[in-house]
Residue frames as qw, qx, qy, qz and C-alpha x, y, z in Angstrom:
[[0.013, 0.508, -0.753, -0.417, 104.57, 119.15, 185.11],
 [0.225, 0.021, 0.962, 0.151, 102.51, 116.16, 184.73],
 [0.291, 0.530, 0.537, -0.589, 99.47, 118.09, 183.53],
 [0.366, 0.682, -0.256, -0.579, 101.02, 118.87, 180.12],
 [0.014, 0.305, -0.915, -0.263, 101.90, 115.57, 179.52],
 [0.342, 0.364, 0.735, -0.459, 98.14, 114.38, 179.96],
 [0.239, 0.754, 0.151, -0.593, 97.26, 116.41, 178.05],
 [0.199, 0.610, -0.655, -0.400, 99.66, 115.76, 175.01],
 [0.039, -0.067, 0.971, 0.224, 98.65, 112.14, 175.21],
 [0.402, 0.522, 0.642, -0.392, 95.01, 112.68, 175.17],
 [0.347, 0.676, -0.284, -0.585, 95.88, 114.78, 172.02],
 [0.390, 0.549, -0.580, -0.458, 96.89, 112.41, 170.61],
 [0.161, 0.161, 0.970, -0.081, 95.17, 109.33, 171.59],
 [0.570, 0.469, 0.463, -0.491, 92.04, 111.15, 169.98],
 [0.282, 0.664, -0.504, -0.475, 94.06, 111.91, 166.62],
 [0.111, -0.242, 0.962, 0.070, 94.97, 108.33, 166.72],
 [0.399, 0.365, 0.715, -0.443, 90.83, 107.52, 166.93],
 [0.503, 0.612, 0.350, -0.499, 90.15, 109.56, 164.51],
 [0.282, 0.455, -0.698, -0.476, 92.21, 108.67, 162.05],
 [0.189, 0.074, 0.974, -0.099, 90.83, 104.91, 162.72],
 [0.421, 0.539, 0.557, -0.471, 87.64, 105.94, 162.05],
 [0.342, 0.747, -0.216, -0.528, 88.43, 107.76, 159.02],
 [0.034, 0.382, -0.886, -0.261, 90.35, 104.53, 157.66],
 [0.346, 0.197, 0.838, -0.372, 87.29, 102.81, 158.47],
 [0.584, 0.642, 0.251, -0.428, 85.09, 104.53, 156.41],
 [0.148, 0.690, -0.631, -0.324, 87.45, 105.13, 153.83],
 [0.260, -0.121, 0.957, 0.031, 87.65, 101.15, 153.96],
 [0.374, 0.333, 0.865, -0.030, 84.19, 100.57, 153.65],
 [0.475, 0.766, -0.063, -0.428, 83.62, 103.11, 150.37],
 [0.027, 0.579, -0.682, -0.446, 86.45, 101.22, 148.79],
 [0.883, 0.362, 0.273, -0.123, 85.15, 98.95, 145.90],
 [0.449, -0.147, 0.764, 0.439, 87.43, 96.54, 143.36],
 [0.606, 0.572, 0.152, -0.531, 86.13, 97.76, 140.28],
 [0.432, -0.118, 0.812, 0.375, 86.70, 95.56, 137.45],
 [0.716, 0.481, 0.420, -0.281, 85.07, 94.94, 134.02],
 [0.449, 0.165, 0.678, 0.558, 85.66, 94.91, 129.89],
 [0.184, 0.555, -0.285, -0.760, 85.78, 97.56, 127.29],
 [0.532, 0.186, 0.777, 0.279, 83.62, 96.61, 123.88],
 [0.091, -0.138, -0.472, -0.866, 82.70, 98.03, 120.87],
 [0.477, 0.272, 0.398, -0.735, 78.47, 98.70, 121.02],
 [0.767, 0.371, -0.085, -0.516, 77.72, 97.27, 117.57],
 [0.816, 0.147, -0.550, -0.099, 79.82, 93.94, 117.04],
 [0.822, -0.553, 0.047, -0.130, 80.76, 93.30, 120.91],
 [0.766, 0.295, -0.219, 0.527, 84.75, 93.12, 120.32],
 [0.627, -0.565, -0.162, 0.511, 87.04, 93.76, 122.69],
 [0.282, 0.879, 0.037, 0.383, 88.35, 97.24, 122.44],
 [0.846, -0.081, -0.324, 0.417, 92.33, 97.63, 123.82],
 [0.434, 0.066, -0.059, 0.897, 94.24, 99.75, 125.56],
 [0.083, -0.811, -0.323, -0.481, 91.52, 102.20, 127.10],
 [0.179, 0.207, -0.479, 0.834, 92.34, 104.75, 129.43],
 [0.499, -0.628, -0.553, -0.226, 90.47, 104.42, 132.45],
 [0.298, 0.028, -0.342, 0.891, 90.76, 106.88, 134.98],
 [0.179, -0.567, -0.620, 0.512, 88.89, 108.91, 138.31],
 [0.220, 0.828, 0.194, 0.477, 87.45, 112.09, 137.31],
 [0.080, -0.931, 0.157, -0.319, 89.32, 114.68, 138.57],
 [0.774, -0.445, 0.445, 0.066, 92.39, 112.23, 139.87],
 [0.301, 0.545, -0.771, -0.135, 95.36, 110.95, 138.23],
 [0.509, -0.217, 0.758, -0.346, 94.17, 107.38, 138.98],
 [0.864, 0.246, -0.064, -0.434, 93.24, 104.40, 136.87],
 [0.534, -0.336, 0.745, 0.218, 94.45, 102.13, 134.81],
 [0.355, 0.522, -0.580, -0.514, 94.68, 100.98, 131.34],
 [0.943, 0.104, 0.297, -0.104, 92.24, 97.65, 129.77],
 [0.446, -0.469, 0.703, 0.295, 94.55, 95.20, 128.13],
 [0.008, 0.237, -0.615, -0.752, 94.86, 93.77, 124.68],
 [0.190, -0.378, -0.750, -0.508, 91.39, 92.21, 125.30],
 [0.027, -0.540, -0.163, -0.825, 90.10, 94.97, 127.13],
 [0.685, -0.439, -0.537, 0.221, 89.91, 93.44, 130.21],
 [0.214, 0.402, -0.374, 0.808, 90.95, 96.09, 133.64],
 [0.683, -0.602, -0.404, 0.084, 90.32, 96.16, 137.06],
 [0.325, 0.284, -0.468, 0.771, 91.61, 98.41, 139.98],
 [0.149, -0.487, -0.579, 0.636, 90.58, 100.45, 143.45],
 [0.079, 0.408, 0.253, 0.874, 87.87, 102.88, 143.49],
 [0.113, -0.061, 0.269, -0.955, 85.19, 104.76, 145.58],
 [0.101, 0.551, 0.821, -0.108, 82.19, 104.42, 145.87],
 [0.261, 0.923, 0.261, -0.112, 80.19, 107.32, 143.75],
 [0.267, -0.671, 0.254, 0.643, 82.87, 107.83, 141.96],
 [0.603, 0.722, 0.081, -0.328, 82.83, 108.96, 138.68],
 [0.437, -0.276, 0.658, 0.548, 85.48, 107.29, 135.88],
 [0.324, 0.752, -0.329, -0.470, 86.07, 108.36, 133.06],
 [0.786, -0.045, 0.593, 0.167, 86.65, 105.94, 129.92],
 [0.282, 0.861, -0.169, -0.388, 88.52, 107.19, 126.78],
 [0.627, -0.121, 0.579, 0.507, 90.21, 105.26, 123.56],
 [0.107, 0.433, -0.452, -0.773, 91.01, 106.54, 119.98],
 [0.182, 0.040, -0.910, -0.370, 88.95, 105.75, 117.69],
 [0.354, -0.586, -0.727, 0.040, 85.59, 105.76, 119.97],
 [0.401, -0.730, -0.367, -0.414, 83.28, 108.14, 121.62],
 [0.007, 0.125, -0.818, 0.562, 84.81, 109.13, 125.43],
 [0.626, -0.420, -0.354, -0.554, 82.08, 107.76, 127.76],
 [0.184, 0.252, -0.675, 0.669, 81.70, 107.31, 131.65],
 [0.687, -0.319, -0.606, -0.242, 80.08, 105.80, 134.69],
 [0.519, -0.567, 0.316, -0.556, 78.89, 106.70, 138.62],
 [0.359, 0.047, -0.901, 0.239, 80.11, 103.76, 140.56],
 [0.644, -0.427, -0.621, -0.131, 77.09, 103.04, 142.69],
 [0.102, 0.402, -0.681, 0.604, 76.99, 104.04, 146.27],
 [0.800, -0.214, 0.218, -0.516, 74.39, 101.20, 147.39],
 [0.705, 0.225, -0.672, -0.003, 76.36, 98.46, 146.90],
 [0.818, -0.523, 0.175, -0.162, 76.51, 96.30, 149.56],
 [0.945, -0.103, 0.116, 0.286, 79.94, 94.30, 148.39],
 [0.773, -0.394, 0.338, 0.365, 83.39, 95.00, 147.89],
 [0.311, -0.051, 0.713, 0.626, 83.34, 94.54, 144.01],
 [0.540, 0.614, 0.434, -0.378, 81.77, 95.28, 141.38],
 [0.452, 0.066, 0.656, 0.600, 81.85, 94.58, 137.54],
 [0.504, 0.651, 0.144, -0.549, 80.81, 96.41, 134.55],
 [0.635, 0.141, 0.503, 0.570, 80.40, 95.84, 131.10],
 [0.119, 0.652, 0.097, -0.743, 81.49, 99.34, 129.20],
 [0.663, 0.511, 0.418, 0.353, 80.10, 99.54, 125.37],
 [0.074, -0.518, 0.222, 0.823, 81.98, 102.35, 123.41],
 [0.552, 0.729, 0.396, -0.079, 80.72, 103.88, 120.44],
 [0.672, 0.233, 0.373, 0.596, 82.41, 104.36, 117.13],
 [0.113, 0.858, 0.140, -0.480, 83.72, 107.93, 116.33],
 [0.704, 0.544, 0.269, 0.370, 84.91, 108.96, 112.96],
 [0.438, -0.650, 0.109, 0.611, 87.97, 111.42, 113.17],
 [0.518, 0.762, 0.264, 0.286, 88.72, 113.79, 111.01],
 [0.475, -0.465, 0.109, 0.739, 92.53, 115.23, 110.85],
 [0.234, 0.875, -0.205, -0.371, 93.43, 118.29, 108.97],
 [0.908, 0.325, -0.026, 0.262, 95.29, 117.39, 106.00],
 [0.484, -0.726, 0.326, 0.365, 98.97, 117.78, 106.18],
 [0.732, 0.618, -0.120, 0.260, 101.60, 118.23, 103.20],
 [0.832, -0.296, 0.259, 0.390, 104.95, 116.48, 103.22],
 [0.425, 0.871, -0.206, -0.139, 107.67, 118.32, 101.09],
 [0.921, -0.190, -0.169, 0.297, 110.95, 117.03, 100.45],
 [0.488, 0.335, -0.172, 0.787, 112.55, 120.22, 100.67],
 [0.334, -0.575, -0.581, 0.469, 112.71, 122.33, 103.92],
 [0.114, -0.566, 0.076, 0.813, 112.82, 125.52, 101.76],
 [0.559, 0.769, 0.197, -0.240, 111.32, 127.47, 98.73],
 [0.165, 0.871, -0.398, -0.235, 114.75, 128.17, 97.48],
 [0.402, -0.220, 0.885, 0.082, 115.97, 124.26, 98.09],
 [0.649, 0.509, 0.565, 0.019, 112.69, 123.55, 95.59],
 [0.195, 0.937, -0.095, -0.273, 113.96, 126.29, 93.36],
 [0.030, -0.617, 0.772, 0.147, 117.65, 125.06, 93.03],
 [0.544, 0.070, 0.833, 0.069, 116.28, 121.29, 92.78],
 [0.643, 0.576, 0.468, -0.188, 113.66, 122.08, 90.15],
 [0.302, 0.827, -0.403, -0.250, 116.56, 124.12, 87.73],
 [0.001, -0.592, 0.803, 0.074, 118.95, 121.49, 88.31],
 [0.765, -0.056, 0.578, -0.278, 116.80, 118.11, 87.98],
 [0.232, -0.263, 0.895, 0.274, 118.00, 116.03, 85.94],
 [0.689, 0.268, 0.035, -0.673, 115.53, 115.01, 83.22],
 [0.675, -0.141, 0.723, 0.044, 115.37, 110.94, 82.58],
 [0.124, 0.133, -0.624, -0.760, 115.76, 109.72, 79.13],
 [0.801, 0.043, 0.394, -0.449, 112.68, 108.72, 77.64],
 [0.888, 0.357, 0.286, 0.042, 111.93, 105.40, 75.00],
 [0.812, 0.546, 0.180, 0.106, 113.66, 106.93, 72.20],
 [0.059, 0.792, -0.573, 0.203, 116.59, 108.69, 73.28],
 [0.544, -0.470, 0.692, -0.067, 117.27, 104.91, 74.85],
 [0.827, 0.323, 0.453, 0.082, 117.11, 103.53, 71.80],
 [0.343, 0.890, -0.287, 0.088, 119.07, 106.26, 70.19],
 [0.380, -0.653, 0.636, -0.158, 121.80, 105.36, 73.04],
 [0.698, -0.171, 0.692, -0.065, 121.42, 101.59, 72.42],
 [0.766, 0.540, 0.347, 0.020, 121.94, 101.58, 68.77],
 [0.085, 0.930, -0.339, -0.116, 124.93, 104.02, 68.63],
 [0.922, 0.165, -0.301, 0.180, 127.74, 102.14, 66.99],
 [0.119, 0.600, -0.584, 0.534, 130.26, 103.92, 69.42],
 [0.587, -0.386, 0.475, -0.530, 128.42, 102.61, 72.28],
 [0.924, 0.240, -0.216, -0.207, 128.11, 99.01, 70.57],
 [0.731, 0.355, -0.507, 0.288, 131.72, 98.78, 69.95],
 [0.128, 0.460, -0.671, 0.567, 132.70, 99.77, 73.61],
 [0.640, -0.443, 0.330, -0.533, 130.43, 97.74, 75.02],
 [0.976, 0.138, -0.165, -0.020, 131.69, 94.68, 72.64],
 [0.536, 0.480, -0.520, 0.460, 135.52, 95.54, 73.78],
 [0.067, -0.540, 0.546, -0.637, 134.66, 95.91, 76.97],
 [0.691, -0.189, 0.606, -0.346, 132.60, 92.89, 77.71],
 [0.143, 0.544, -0.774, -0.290, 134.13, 90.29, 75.55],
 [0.863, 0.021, -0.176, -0.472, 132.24, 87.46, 74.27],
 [0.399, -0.339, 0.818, -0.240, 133.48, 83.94, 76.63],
 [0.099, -0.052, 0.977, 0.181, 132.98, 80.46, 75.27],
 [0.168, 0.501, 0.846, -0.062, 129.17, 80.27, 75.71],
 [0.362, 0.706, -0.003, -0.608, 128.18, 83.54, 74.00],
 [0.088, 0.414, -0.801, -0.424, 130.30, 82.24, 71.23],
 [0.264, 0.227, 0.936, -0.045, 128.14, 78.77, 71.33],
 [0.177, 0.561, 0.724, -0.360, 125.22, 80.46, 71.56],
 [0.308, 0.697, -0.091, -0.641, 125.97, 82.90, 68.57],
 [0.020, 0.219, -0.914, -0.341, 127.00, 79.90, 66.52],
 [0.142, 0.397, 0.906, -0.033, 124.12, 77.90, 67.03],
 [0.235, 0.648, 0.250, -0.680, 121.89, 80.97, 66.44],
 [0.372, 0.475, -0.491, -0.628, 123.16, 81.58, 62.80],
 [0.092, -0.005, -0.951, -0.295, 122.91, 77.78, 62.23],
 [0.245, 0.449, 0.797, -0.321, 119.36, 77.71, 63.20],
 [0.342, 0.685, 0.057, -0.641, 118.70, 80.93, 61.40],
 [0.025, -0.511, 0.667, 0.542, 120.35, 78.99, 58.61],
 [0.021, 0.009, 0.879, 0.476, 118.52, 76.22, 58.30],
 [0.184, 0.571, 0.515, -0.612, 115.04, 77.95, 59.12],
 [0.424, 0.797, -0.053, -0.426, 115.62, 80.09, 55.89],
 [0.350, -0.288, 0.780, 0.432, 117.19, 77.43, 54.19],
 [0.299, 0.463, 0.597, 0.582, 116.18, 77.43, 50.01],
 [0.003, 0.832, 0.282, 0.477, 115.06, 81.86, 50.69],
 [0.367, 0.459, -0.286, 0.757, 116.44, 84.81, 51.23],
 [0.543, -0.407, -0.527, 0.512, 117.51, 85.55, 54.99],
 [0.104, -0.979, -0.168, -0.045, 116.12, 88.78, 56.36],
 [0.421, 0.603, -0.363, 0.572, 118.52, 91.26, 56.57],
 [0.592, -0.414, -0.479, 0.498, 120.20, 91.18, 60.29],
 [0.189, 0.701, -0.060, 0.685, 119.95, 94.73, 60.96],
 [0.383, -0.735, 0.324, -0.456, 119.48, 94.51, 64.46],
 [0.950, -0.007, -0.243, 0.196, 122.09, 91.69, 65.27],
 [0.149, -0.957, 0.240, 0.066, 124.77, 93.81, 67.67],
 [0.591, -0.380, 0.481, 0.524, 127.50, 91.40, 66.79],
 [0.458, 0.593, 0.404, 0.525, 126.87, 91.96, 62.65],
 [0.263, 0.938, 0.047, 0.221, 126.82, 95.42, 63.48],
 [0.434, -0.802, 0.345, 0.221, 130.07, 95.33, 66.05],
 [0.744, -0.203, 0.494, 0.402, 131.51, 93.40, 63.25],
 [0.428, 0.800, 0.178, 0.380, 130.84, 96.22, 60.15],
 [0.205, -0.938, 0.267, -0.086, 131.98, 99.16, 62.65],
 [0.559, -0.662, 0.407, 0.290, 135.32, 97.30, 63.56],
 [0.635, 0.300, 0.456, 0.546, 136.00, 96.26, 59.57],
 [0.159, 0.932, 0.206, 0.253, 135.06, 100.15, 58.68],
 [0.226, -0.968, 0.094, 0.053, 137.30, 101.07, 61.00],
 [0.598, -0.318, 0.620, 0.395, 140.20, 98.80, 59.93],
 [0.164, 0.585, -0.469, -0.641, 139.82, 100.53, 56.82],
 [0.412, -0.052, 0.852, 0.319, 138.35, 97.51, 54.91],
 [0.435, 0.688, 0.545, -0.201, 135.47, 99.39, 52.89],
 [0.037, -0.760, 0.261, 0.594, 138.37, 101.87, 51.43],
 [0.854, 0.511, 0.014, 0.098, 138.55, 101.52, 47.67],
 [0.721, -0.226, 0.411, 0.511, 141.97, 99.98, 46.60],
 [0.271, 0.776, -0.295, -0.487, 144.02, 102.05, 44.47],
 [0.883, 0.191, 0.238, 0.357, 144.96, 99.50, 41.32],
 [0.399, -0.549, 0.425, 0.599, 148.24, 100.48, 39.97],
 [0.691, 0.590, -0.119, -0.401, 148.01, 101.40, 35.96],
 [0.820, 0.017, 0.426, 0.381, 149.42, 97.98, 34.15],
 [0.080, -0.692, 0.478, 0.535, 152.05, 98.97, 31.44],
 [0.838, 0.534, 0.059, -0.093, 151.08, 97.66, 27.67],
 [0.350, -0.522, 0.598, 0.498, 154.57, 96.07, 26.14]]
């Protein structure tokens, strides 16, 4: 009985060894790798690279001034990759004698080239169809001048926004300036004045241009 227990702890007092050993090495391949991401041709920090083991989910991402550090191997092989730059990558040494080791990595400018892309605003041929019948054509210059000279539109825009104390002022003082500007010769004709013309349209319509019927006098 006490032969299989021997036996079970020798098993596993060697397991126990040899994992030690194996942590050992393992220890002494491990290296702090650290350094800085720059451009190659003005020496600027270059952010946010991905830095990762080859063949490993491992790394780490340089910061905003391109700075990163983490654990790695000895002879191992990382991988260095941002947008906007060249990928490009580097054998960690396996003669180092320390711990650490720094690098500086230059990247090189690449020049990307995307397929073009077209943006519609409709998600259909038939939606551009139905928009393009039904669109709404804008006025141009002279149909807004047609609109802004109509005496219908004049008068409802004079009844509906009623002239207040300082329009009034300010249409008084107008004519007197215009008065004594062209004072001894004849005043241009006001054709475009909208209150001269809101004030013909509202006499036309109150019937004051209608010729008066005289009544025939009676000779005694």
């Amino acid at each position: 009985m006490k032969k299989p227990a021997v036996q079970i702890l020798i098993f596993v007092l060697l397991l126990f060894l040899s994992n030690l050993l194996n942590a050992q090495e393992n220890n002494g391949n491990l290296v702090q790798f650290s350094g800085i991401t720059i451009t190659s041709d003005s020496l600027t920090a270059v952010p946010y690279t991905r830095i990762i083991i080859k063949n490993t989910n491992r790394g780490t991402t340089s910061d905003v001034l391109g700075y990163f550090s983490f654990v790695a191997h000895k002879n191992d092989t990382i991988l260095f990759n941002a947008l906007g730059f060249k990928p490009a990558s580097f054998i960690i040494p396996d003669t180092i004698t320390k711990s650490r080791y720094s690098l500086i990595q230059l990247m090189t400018g690449d020049t990307l080239t995307l397929p073009a892309a077209f943006i519609f605003p409709w998600p259909t041929l038939e939606d551009f169809k139905h928009a393009f019948v039904n669109a709404k054509v804008p006025d141009d210059d002279l149909d807004r001048a047609r609109k802004n000279l109509d005496p219908e539109q004049i008068m409802i825009r004079v009844r509906d926004y009623p002239m207040d104390a300082i329009m009034n002022y300010n249409n008084y003082i107008e004519n007197q300036t215009s008065k004594l500007y062209y004072f001894g010769q004849q005043q241009p004709f006001n054709i475009f004045n909208p209150f001269a013309w809101a004030k013909f349209i509202k006499a036309w319509k109150d019937g004051e241009f209608k010729r008066k019927k005289t009544e025939p006098t009676s000779n005694e």
